[in-house]
N, C-alpha and C positions, 0 to 999 in steps of 0.2 A: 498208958500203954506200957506193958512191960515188953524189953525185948526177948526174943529167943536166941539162946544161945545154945547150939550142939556141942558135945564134948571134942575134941580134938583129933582128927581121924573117923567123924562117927557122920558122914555127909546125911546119910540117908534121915536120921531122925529129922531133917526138917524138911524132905523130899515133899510131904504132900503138898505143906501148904505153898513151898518155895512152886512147887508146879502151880498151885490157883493163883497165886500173882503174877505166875509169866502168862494165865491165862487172860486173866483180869487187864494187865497193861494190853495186851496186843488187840484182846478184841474192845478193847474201849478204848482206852486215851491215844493207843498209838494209832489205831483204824482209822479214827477220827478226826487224828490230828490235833489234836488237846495240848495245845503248849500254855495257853495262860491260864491262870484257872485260880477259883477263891475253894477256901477251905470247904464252905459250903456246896459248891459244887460239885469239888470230890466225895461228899460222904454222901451225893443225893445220887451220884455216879455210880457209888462202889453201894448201895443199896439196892438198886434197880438191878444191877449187876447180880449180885446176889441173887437177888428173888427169881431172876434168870435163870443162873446157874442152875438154883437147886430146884424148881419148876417145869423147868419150859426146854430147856437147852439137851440135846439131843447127846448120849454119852455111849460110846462104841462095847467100853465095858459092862456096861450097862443091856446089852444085847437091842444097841441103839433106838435106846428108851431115854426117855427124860426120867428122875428119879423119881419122879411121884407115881410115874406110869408104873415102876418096876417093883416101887412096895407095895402098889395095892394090889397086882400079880403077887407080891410073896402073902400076901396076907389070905 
């Protein structure tokens, strides 16, 4: 994994995804209460998670639609 680094002054380039990991910790591991945890856990965590997100999970910009709901309306 390579990391990201924004240029100096430049917050916003990493706004998006910095937002899906403050979404990611609070409704999983913090909700949850997930303090121990094996590496395999987290990635079977942050998958399910995913599949959530871009699925199922309900997005106000979205004209609170889940994303699948919302492209097969643009399509």
């Amino acid at each position: 994994i390579t990391m990201s680094m924004s240029r100096k002054g430049t917050p916003a380039d990493n706004a998006s995804i910095e937002s899906f990991h403050s979404s990611l910790k609070s409704e999983t591991f913090y909700l949850n209460s997930i303090d121990r945890t094996t590496t395999t856990i987290v990635e079977q965590t942050v998958e399910t998670y995913i599949h959530y997100y871009n699925n199922i999970r309900i997005q106000t910009k979205l004209n609170s639609q889940s994303p699948i709901q919302y492209r097969q309306l643009a399509v």
